[in-house]
C-alpha positions as CSV (number, residue, x, y, z in Angstrom):
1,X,-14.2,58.9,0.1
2,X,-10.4,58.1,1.0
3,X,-9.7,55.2,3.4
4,X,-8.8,56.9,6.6
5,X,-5.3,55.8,7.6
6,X,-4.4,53.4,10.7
7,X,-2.1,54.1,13.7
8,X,-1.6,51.5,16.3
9,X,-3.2,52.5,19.4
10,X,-0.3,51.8,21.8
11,X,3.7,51.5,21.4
12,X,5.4,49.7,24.1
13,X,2.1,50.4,26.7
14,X,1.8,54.0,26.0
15,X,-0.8,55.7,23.8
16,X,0.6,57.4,20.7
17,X,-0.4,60.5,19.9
18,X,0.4,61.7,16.2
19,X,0.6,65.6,15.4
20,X,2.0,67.0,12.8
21,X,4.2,69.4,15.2
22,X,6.2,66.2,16.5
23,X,9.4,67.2,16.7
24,X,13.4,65.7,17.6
25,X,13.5,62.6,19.5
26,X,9.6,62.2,19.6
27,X,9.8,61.9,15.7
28,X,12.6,59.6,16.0
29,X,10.8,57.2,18.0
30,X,7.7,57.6,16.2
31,X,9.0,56.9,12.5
32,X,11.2,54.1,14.5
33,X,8.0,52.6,15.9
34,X,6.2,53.0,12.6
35,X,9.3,51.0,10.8
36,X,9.3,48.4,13.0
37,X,5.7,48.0,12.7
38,X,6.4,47.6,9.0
39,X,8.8,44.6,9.4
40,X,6.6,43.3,11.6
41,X,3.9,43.3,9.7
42,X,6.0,42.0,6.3
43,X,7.2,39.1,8.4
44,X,3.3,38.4,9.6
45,X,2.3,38.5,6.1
46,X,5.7,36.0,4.7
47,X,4.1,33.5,7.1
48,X,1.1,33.9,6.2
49,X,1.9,33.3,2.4
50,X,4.1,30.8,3.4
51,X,1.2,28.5,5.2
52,X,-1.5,29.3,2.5
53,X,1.3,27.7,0.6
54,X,1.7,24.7,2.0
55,X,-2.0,24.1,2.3
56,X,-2.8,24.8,-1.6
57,X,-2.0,21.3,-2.7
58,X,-4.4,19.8,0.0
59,X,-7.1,22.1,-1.0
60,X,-6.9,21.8,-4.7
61,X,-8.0,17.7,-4.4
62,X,-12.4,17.3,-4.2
63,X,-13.5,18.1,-0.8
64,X,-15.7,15.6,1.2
65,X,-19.1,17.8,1.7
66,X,-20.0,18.7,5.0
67,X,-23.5,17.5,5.9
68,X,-24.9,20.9,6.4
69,X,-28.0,21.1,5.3
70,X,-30.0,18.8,8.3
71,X,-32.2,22.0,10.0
72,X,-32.0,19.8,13.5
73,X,-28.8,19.4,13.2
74,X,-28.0,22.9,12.4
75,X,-29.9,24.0,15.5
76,X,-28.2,21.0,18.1
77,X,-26.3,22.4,21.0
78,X,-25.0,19.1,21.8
79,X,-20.7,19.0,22.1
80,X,-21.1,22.8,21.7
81,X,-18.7,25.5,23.0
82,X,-20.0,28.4,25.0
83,X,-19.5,30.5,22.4
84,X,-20.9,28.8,19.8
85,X,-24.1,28.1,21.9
86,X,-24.6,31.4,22.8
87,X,-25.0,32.5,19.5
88,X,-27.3,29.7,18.5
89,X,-29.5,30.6,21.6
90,X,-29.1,34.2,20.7
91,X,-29.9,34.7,17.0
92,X,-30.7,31.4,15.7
93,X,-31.2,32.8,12.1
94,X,-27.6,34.7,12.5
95,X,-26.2,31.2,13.4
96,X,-28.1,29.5,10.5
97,X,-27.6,32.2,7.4
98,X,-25.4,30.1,5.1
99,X,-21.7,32.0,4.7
100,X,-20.1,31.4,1.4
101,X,-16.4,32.0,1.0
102,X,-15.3,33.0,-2.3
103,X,-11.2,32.8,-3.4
104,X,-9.2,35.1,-5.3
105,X,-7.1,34.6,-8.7
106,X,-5.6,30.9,-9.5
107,X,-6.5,30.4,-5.9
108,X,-8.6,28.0,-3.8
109,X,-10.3,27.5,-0.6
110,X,-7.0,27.2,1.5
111,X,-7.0,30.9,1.7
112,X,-9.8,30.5,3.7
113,X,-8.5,27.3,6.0
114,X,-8.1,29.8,9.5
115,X,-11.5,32.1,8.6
116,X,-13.4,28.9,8.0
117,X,-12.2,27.3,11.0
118,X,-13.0,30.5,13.2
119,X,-16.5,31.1,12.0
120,X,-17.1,28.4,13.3
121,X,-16.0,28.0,16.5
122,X,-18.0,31.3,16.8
123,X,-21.3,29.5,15.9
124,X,-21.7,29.8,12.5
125,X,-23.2,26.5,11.6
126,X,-22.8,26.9,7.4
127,X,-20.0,27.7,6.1
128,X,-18.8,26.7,2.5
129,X,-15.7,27.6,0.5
130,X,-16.8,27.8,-3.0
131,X,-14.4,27.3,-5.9
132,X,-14.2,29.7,-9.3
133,X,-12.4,28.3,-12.1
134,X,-8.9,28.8,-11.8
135,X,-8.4,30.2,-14.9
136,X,-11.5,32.2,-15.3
137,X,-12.0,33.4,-18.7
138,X,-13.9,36.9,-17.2
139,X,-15.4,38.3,-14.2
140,X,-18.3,37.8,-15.7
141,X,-18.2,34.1,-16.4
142,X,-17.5,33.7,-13.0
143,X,-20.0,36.0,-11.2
144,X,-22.9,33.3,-13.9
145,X,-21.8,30.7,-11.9
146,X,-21.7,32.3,-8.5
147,X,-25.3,32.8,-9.2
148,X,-25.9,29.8,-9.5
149,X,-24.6,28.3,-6.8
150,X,-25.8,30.7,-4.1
151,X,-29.2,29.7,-5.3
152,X,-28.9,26.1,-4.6
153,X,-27.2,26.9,-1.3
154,X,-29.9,29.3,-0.5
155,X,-32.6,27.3,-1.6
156,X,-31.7,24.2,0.3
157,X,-31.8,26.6,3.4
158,X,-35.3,28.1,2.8
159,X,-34.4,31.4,0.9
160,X,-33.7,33.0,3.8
161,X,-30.2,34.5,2.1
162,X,-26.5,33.7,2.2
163,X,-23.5,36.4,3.5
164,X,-20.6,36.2,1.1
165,X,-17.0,36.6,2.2
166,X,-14.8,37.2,-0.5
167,X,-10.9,37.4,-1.0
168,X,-9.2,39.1,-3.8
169,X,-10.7,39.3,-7.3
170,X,-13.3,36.8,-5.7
171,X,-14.6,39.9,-4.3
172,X,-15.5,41.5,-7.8
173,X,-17.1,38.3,-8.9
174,X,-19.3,38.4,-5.8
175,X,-20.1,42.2,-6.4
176,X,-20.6,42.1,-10.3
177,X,-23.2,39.1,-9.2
178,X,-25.0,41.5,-6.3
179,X,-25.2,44.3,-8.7
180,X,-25.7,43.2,-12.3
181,X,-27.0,39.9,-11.9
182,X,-30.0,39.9,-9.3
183,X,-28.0,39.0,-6.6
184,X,-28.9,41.2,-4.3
185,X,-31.9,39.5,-3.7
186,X,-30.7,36.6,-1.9
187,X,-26.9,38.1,-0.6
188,X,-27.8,39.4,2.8
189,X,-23.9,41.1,3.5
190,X,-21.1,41.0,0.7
191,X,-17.6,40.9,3.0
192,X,-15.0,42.0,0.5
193,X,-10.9,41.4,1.4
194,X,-8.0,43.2,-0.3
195,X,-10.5,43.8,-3.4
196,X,-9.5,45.9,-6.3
197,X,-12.9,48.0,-6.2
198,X,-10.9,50.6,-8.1
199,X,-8.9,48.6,-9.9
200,X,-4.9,47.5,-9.8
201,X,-1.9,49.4,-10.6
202,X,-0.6,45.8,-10.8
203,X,-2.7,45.0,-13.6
204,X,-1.0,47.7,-16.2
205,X,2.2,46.4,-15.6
206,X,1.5,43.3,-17.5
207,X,1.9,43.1,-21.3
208,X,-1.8,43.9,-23.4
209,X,0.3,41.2,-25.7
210,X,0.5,38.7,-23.1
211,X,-2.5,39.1,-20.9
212,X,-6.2,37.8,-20.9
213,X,-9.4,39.6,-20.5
214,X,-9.7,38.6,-16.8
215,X,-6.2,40.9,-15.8
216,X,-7.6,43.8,-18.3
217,X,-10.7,43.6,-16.0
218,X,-8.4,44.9,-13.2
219,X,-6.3,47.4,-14.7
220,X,-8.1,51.4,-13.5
221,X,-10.9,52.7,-15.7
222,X,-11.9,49.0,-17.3
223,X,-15.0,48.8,-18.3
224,X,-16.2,46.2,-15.6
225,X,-15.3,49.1,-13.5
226,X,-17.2,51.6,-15.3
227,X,-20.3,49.4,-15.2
228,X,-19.6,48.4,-11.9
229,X,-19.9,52.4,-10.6
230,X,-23.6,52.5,-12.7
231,X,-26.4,53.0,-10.6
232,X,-27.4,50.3,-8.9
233,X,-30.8,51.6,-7.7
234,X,-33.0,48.6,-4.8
235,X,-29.5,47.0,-4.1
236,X,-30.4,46.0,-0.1
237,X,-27.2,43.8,0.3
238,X,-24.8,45.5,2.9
239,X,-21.3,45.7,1.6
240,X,-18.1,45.8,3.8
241,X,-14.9,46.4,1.9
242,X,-11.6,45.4,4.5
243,X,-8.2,46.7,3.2
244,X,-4.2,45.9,4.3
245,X,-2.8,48.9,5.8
246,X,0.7,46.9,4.3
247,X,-1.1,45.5,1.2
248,X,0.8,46.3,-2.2
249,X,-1.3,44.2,-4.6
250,X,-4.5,46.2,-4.2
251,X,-3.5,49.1,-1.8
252,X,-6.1,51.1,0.2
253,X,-7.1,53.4,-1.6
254,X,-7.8,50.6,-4.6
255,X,-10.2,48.4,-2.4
256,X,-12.0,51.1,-1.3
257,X,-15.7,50.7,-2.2
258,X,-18.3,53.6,-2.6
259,X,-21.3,53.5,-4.3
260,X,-24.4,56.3,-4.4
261,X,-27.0,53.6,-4.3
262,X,-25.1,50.8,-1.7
263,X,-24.6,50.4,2.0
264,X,-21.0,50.7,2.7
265,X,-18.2,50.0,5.3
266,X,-14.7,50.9,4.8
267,X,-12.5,48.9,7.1
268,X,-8.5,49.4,7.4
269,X,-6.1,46.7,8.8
270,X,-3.1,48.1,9.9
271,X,0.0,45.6,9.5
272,X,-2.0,43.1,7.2
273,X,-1.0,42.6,3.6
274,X,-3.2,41.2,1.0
275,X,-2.4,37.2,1.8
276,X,-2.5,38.1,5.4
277,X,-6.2,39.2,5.7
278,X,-7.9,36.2,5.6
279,X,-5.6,35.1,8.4
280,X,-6.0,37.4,10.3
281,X,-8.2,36.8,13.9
282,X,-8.8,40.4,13.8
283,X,-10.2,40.4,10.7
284,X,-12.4,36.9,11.8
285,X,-13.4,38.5,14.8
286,X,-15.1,42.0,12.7
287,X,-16.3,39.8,10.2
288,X,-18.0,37.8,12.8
289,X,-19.2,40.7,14.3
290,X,-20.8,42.1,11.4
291,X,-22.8,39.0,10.6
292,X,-24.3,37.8,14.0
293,X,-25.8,41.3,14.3
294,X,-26.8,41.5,10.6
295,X,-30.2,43.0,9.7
296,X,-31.9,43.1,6.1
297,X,-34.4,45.6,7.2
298,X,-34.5,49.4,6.6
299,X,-31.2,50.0,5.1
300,X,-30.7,53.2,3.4
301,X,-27.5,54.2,1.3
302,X,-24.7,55.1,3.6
303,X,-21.1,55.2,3.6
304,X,-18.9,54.7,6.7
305,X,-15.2,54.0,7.2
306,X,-13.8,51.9,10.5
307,X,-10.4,50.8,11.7
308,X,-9.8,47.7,13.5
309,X,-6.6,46.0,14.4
310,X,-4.5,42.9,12.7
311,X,-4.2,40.6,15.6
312,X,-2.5,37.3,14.7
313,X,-2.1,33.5,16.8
């Protein structure tokens, strides 16, 4: 299954209507409209890169730990917002499911700085960036010691599961962990962004002579990828894969995730690129979406594709 593509819904206050018997001026204005939405879009995504930039540095020194693991103070709605109560009051175990936040290639939490942040104000009381080496040896080695640190994190909130939200390769290390490595057991909803499910074009262009396992991994046909599309039969975790409309690291069609034995979402962002995703308040607002109404129970195999917008500020 194709990623459907993305056409924003109005342009300049009036619906747009696409069909393929557009002719004369109404082309002209809608490939003008569609250009503009590119630069728009490109210049979102320069910013973007350009903050995650000037945050790396900060993020890379040790980060003071949060004192999250207090149950009563998990559950206080004490110097709350509205918002952040009502999903407390609401769904108390939605509001208290851990969220990991998993980075990308010679990356770190700083990716994450504006999704962290929004979480929550939205009521999410455990949020936690975690760091992967930054020159991970193999997808493998990585996803070992995921595992390992969603189980202390789960077990110091009672087992009750963690959602991972993953950026990048990050996302393949979270998924080769679910799959392969028993992880669906504890991993309630794997949130993948700008993830090369299918493999990068990107990754053939560098050198065999000058690259390490870890880029091989990503290049089309690897065999991570092969064992990664081996059935996966029990696999509860719900899977949502979110792709950049604009994204020309890991386009579309590359993250796209679809699996027999899994329970996935397909989820385009028009105008977002792959450093602009995790920026995104569109993408914060879905993702928190998805979670506070999550559900373990009953899920069968599926396979659905959405849309939602790239709103930025």
């Amino acid at each position: 299954m194709a990623f459907c593509n993305v056409v924003n819904p109005t342009c300049h206050g009036r619906q747009v209507v696409t069909k393929g018997t557009v002719i004369g001026t109404r082309l002209f204005t809608r490939i003008g409209g569609a250009q503009l939405d590119g630069v728009k879009g490109l210049v979102v995504e320069a910013a973007c890169l350009a903050t995650h930039a000037a945050l790396y540095p900060a993020a890379a020194l040790p980060r003071r730990r949060r004192d999250d693991d207090g149950l009563a103070d998990r559950y206080r709605l004490a110097g709350l917002t509205p918002l952040q109560r009502g999903l407390l009051i609401g769904d108390p175990m939605a509001a208290g499911t851990p969220i990991l936040l998993v980075h990308g290639l010679v990356d770190n939490r700083s990716v994450f700085a504006r999704l962290e942040r929004s979480l929550r104000r939205r009521g999410f009381t455990t949020v936690t960036s975690v760091d992967i080496p930054l020159f991970a040896t193999s997808v493998q080695a990585a996803a070992a010691q995921l595992a390992e640190t969603v189980e202390q994190v789960a077990g110091r909130h009672g087992d009750t599961g963690v959602h991972i939200v993953a950026h990048s390769l990050g996302g393949l290390v979270a998924r080769y962990y679910v799959q392969r490595l028993g992880g669906g057991d504890h991993v309630q909803t794997l949130v993948t962004l700008a993830t090369p499910h299918n493999g990068t074009r990107l990754a053939c262009l560098v050198p065999k002579a000058v690259s390490y396992r870890l880029v091989s991994q990503l290049r089309p046909g690897s065999p991570l990828l092969r064992e990664l599309v081996e059935p996966a039969p029990g696999v509860r975790t719900r899977f949502i894969a979110v792709a950049g409309g604009l994204d020309t690291v890991v386009r579309p069609g590359e993250a796209a995730l679809t699996h027999p034995d899994l329970v996935t979402e397909n989820v385009v962002v028009e105008g977002a690129g792959h450093h602009g995703l995790p920026f995104s308040s569109g993408v914060a607002h879905m993702i928190a979406r998805r979670l506070a109404t999550d559900s373990a129970g009953g899920r069968q195999p599926s396979q659905t594709t959405t849309k939602v917008p790239h709103l930025c500020g």
